[in-house]
Structure formats: C-alpha cells, structure tokens
N, C-alpha and C positions, 0 to 999 in steps of 0.2 A: 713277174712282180718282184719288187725289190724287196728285201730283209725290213725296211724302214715301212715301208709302205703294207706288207703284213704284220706288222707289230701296230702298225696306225688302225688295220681295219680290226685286227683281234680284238685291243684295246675298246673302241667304238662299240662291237660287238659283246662284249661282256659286261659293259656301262649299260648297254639298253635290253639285256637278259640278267642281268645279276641277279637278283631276286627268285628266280627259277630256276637258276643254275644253284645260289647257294642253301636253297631248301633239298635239291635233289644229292648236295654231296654232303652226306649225313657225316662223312671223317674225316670233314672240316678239308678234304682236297678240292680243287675244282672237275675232276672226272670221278668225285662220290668214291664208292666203292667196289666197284668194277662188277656189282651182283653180290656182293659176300666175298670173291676174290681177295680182295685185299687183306680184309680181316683172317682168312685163312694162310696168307701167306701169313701174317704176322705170328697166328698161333704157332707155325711150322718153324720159325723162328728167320723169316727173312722180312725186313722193312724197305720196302721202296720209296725213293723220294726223287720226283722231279720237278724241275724249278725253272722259272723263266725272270729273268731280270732285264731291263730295258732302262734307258736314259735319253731324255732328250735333252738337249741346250741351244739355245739360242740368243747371241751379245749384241745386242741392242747397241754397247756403248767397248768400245775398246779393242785393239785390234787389229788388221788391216781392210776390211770387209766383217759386214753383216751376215750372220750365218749360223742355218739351221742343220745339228747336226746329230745323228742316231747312233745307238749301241747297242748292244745285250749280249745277254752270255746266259747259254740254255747250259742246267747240268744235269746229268742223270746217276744217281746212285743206288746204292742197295750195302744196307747194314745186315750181316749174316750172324744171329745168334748160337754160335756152335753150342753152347748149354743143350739148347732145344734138336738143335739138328743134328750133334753128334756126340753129346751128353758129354763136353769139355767145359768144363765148371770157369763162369766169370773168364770168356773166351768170346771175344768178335774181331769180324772179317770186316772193312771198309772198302768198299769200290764206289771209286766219282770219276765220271768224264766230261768235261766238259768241253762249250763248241763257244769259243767269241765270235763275234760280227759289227759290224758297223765301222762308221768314221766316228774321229776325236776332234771334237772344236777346237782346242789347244793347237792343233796342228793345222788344221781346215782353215781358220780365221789367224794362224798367226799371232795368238794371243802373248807367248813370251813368257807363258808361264812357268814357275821351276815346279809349280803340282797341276794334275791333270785337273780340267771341271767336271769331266766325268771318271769314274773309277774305273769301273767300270772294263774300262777299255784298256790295252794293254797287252804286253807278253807274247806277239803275234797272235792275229785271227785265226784261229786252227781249232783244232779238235786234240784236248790234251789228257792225259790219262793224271789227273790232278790227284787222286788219293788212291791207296795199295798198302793196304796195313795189316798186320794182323799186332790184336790188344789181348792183352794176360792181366788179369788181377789177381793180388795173392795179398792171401793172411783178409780176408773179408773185407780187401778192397785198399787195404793200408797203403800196399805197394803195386804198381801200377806200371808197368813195360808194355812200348808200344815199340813195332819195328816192320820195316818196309818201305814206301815209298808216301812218304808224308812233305808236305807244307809245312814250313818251319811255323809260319804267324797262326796257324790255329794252334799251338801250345804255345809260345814265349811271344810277348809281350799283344796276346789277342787282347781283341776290341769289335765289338762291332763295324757293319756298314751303314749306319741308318743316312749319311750326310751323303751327298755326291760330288763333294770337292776333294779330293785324295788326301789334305790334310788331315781330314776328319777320318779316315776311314780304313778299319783294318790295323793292322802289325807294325808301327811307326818306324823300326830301322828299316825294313824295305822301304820305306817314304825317300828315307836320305841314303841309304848304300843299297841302293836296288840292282848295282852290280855285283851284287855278289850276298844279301841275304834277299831270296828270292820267297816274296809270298803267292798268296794263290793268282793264279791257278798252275802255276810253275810247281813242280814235286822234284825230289829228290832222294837218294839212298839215303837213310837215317834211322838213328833208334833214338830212344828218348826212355827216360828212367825217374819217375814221378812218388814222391811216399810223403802221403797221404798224413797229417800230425793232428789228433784227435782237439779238438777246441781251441786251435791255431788255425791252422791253413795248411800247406805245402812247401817241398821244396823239390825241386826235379833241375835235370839237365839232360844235354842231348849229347850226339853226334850226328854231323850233316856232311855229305861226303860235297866238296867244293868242287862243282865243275860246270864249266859254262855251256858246256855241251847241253844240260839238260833245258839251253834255251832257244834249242835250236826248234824247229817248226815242223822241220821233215819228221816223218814218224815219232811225232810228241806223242801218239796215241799208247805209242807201244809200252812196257818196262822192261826198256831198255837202258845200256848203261853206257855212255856214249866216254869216247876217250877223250882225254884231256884232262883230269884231275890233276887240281892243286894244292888239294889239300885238305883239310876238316876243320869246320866250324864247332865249337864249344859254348853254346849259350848256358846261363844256370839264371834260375830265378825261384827269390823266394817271392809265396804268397800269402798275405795276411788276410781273412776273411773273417770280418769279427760281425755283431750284432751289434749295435747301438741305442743306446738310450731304454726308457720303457718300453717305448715300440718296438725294442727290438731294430731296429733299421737295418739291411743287409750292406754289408759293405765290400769291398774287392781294392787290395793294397798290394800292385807287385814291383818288386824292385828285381833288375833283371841285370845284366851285363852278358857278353861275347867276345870270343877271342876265335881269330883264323890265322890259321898259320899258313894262307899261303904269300907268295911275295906278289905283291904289287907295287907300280909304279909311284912314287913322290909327286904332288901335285905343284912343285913347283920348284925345287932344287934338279939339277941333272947331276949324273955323276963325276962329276968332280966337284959339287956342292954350289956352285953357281945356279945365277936363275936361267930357265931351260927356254924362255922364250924371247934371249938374248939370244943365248948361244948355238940355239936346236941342237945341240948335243939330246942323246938318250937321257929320259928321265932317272934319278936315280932308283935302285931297288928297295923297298923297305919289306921285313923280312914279317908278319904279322900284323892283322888289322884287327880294331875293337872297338870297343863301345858300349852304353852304358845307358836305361832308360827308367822310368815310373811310370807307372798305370796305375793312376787310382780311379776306382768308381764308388762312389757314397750315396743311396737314398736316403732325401732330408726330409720328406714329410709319408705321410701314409692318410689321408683323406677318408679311405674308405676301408675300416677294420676289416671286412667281408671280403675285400680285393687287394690282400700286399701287392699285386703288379700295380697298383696307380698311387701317383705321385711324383714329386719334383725329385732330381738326380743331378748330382754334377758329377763330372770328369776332367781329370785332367792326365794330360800324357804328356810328355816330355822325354826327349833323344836326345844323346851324344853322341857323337862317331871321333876319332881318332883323327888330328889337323894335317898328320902327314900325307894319306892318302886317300881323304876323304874331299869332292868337289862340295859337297855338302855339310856342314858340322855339327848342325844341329836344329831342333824342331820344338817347338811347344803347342800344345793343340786346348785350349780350356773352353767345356760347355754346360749347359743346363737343358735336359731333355724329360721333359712331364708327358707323364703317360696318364690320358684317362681324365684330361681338363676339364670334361663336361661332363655330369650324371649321365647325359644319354647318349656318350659316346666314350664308353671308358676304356675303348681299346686305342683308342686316336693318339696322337702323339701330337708334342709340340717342340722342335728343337734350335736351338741358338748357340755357336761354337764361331770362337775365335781362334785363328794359328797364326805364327810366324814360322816361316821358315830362312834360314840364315845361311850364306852362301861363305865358305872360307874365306877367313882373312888374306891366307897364303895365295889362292887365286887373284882374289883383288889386288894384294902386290902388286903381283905377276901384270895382270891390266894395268895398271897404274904404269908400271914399268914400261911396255909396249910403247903408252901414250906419250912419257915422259922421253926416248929415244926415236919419234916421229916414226914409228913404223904402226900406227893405228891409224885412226881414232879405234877405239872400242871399250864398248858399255863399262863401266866398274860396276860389281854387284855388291851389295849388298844382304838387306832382305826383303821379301816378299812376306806380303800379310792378305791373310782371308779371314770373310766372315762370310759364315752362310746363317740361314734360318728357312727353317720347312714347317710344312704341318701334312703330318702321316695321318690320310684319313686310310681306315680298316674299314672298306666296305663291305667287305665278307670275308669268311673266315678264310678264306684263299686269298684274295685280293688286297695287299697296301699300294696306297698311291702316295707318292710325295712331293706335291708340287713343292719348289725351292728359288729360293734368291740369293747369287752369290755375288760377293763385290772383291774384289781383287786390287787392292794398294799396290802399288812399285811392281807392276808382274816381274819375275824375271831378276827382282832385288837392284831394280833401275829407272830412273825417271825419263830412260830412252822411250819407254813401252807406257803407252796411255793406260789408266785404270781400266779395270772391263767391270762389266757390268753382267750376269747371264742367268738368265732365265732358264731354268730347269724343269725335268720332272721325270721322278726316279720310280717306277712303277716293278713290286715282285709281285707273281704268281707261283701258289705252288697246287702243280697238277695231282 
C-alpha cells in the first residue's frame, strides 16, 4: 500500500473513532499515555514527542493537467531535561528526526510556481537528523546559549506553519535564498547566543557553518559533517515583545538581518562585468550574501477574558535578500488568523494571508536580453502573488485538520503560466 493511500485510510479511521480515541488519550496525545509511561518518563526528565503532518492538493484550474497530489513528514523527538536527569541546572538535550514522503503538485501538474502549494514537501524524501542541541541558561534564564546541530528558522525570523502554501509558512529567508539559509528539516553546525532584556524582548545572534553538503540525502540521518564549507552565516535579530492596550494584547516585533561570507555566483554580470547570458563566460564572484526581514505578529481583540488563546491576529512578514546574487529579492506575506470564532469551538481557527513573491530585476534583464538578441523566446518574470484561506477545525486534542483554498496570480512572476487554483487539506496529528 502506498504512503498516500495509508495516510487516506488513517485519516478515515480516526474521523469514525475520534471520540474513543480522544477520551482514552487523557495527555491530550493520540496513544494517551502509554499506562502512566509517559508521565514517568516526563517526571525522569525526558519528553517525547511524535508527530504526523500530511497535505493533500489538488488544481482543478491551472497547470498542465489535473492532479491529485500527497505528502507528509513524520518526526520523532525527545527533549532531555538534564536538571531532572543529571542535576545540570536550566540544561536540555534536543533530538528530532525526521522521515518526508510523498509527491509535490507544483512539480506533478507543472504549476510554475516560484512557492511550493504544499510545504510541506521538500529537502529530499529521506530520513534527516533535523535537531541535535544541547541549551544552557544562565543568570535565571537572562542569557540563553544553544549549540549543535540546529535549524537556523526556528530561532531567526520563525513563524508558524498553519497555511500550506510556502509563502505563508515558516522562516521567510529560506522562502527566497533556500540556497543557502536552509530551514527545517535541513540542520546544520551552529551555536546561537540569545539575552534575554526584562520588559523589552530579546536580542541574540548565531553562527551557522555554510555548506551544502548538509543537503545531501545519503546519510542525512547521521551528525555528520560533510566537506565542502564556504563559510558562516551571521544572522542577529532583535525582538520586541510588548503587551498592548488594557487587555494587555501580546505582541511579537522582530527585525532581523544576515550576512554570509561565502562567495557566490552574480546573477547576471559574468566576469568581466558583461551580461553572462550573452556571453556564457563564467558568472562573476561576489564575495558575501545578505539580507534583511520583519516579523510582526499582534493580537487585536481578546473575546473571551477566560481564554487569552482566542481572538483575531495579524501578521505580517517581509524579506530582502541582496540583488547581486539573489534569483529571488524579495517576499511580503500579510494575514489575519482568529482562533476560537465560535463559543463552541474555541480552539478552531480561521485563516486569510496574502504574499507577493518578486523575482529580480537583474534576472528579468537578463530575459529580456536573451529575447531582445533572438536567442529565446523566454518567460520575463516578474512577481508571483498568493492567497490562501483555511479554517483549522481542532477535532481533538491530537487532531487539526485544515481544509484550504489557494489561488496563485502570475505563477512563476509570468503571464506564460495559467492562474492555479488548489484545493488543499493540511491534516497534523500528534502521537
């Protein structure tokens, strides 16, 4: 039986037991408590966490063919509390591995898109040793050192996944330079140095060792340190985390920037400063890439004094990358996501997000170029624009489902590629 096709009958199967399944898993997992197991492990100071994500789509409209198409990506973790287990004070261990599977409609239907419709999907289908940390806090938490093998987007410029169009979802400079700042489930060598500023927020920065080796497929499992480094990535980001209004309203304000010092390619000069898709001479070298984003997230209302999780939220995010050797230059992503619409479903969600994604100008040149010397035709890009809208029902406490509607303008930042149209549905379990 296919990956698609046991994700079809699980799914089916937990729709027509949920209700006995999620009375009998009293800590809120879908396999309960393993007898008191679990709660013992946690008292001993280890938490497990396993997690099932799935995606369907299918584009009714846009494309070159109609097509339904699957994903997911199972992870398996365990957070190790040394305090408990070997009396090292504000001290944890991170281990995540995670296994992709499935096909990408984007590439299945030929959509043209410059972001995937499912996230999802990505980084090779493999089995990756995505998190390897060990975390230190000092001074009661003020100052905050993590080092190992980490994901750069869960500390500098995170964001949720709730959407399933990749504009919306996760660490936005991987969205546009996913050559080279690698989010999940991709890990690499890096420490990162976070202090903690009493009734302000944060400021921290990393070190991420640059190499593309770590996206190689063959033994992703391992922590290993594969050859080929270019260099180190430097992100820094402060964070503003204020209250708002009488309510109190919580807020999340981060302004970020990165610098990599290895050299890459010119996206459109060669060396000798000419355009490179005249001459095919070598691209020129440029010696350092960077770039520059915002992450805000603000709740505007509070409905239910008894539940601060419900109410309306906006977000907006926005990326810059660097025009010399960036295909990509920049990203804006703005939403509004209400949790808790209805008195008797107040863990439900409702979400609506608009993105542009914008292709460099320096490329387009470049096409223009090609066309204008009769050696095309080919597409000039532009930008590309999505909008999705879901609604997250929480059927049990293990269970979100999200069915979604995504509409895709100019796929591809071109009027060559038909709109798409794709019907989604983004389903986490966690075990």
């Amino acid at each position: 039986m296919s990956r698609m096709a046991m994700g079809l009958v699980l799914l089916a199967g937990l729709a027509g037991s949920g209700a006995a399944l999620a009375e009998d898993a009293g800590s809120g997992k879908l396999t309960g408590d393993w007898g008191g197991f679990r709660t013992d492990l946690a008292k001993a100071g280890v938490d497990v966490q396993l997690g099932y994500t799935s995606e369907l789509a299918y584009n009714p409209a846009g494309g070159t063919r109609d097509q339904l198409s699957y994903d997911d990506q199972l992870s398996f973790g365990a957070t190790f509390d040394l305090d408990r287990l070997l009396g090292v004070h504000d001290a944890k261990i991170q281990l995540t591995i995670t296994d992709r599977n499935g096909r990408n409609l984007s590439d299945d239907a030929h959509l043209g898109t410059l972001q995937q419709v499912q996230e999802v999907f990505g980084r090779g289908q493999t089995w990756r040793l995505t998190q390897f940390w060990y975390d230190q806090k000092y001074f009661s938490g003020l100052l905050d050192w993590k080092i190992g093998r980490l994901t750069v987007g869960e500390d500098f410029a995170a964001f949720s996944c709730k959407f399933q169009n990749l504009t919306f979802c996760g660490s936005m400079p991987g969205n546009i330079v996913g050559n080279y700042w690698y989010n999940w489930p991709v890990s690499q060598w890096a420490t990162r140095l976070k202090a903690n500023i009493d009734g302000v927020g944060y400021i921290q920065t990393g070190a991420y060792q640059m190499n593309p080796g770590f996206l190689n497929v063959t033994d992703a499992v391992l922590p290993n340190n594969p050859s080929g480094t270019t260099g180190v990535m430097i992100p820094v980001e402060f964070g503003w985390t204020p209250t708002l209004g009488p309510a109190r309203l919580p807020g999340s304000y981060k302004f970020g920037a990165w610098y990599d010092t290895s050299t890459a390619p010119d996206v459109f000069e060669d060396d000798d400063g000419n355009p490179e898709v005249l001459t095919g001479r070598p691209f020129r070298d440029r010696h350092g890439r960077y770039g520059a984003y915002i992450n805000f997230l603000q709740q505007l209302t509070r409905p239910d004094p008894d539940d601060p999780s419900r109410g309306l939220s906006v977000f907006l995010n926005a990326t810059i990358a660097d025009r010399r050797t960036s295909t990509i230059d920049d990203q804006v992503a703005l939403g509004l996501i209400y949790t808790g619409p209805f008195d008797a479903r107040p863990k439900d969600e409702i979400g609506v997000a608009f993105g542009r994604t914008h292709v460099n100008g320096r490329v387009a040149k470049g096409q223009r170029l090609l066309n204008d010397a009769g050696l095309g035709p080919v597409s000039v890009q532009d930008a590309e624009y999505a909008f999705e809208v879901y609604y997250g029902l929480q059927a049990t406490d293990w269970l979100m489902a999200r069915p979604n509607i995504q509409y895709v303008h100019l796929p591809g930042g071109t009027r060559h590629n038909d709109d798409v149209v794709v019907i989604g549905l983004k389903t986490s379990i966690d075990f």
